[in-house]
Residue, then its C-alpha position, 0 to 999 in steps of 0.5 A: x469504450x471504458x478509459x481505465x487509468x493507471x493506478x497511482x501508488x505512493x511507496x514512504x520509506x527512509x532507506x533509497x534502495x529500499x525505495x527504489x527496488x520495491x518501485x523497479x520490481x513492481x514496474x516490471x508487473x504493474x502498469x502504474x504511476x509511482x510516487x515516492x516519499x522518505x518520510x512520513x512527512x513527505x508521504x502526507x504533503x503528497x496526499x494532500x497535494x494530490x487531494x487523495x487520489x493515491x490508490x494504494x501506499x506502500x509504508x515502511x514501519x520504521x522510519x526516523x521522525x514520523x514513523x509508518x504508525x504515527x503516519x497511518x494514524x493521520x491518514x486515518x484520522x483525514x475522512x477522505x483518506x480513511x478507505x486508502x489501501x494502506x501495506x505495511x513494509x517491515x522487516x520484522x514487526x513485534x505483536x505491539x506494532x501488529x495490534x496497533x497496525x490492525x487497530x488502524x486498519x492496516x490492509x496488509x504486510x510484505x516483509x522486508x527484503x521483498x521476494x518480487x512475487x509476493x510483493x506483486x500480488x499483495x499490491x495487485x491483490x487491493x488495486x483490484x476494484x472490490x464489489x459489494x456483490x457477493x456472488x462476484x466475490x465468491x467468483x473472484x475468490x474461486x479465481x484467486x484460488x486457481x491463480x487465475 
């Protein structure tokens, strides 16, 4: 019998309320620990102290100091942080902080205000384990299609 931990997911983002709603809609759905940050900064020390083991972040764009790209670059630039599932948190990004974000390896967008529903299944969609067997990829695939 397989012990399956609990996800960990650091949510960065300088606005409280933001914070603590995106953290309360995905409670509701997804069995996890949360971290949070309100900083780039913070969001980097936690990393750091956590030797990386964060499966997934959450990271708003604009923040003050250090903001969601600069952050990014850094954890990007750390090898043992460079596969992190990384979502952007935005509420309205232009086409220059698009082709950066993409240049860094930017997993994914949720727009800010969060609709639950689309938050929920963007964080599960890369806390999913990823397998290297194609045919289980179609097969996962088929399955996401039929919302299964």
């Amino acid at each position: 019998m397989s012990t399956q931990k609990n996800p960990i997911i650091l949510i960065v983002d300088d606005d409280e309320m933001n914070l603590s709603m995106a953290k309360a809609i995905l409670e509701t759905k997804i069995q996890a620990e949360y971290l949070t940050a309100m900083s780039g900064r913070e969001c980097l020390s936690i990393l750091e102290q956590r030797k990386g083991l964060i499966d997934l972040v959450l990271l708003d764009i604009a923040m003050p100091g250090m903001d969601g790209l600069e952050t990014l670059s850094r954890i990007r630039q750390n090898p043992r942080l460079q596969a992190l599932p990384v979502i952007f948190l935005t509420a309205a990004a232009d086409k220059n902080t698009i082709i950066k974000a993409s240049q860094l390896k930017i997993n994914d967008y949720v727009k800010k205000p969060f609709m639950p529903d689309d938050l929920v299944s963007r964080v599960e969609k890369h806390l999913k384990p990823q397998f290297d067997d194609p045919a289980l990829n179609d097969i996962f695939g088929a399955l996401d299609k039929l919302g299964l």
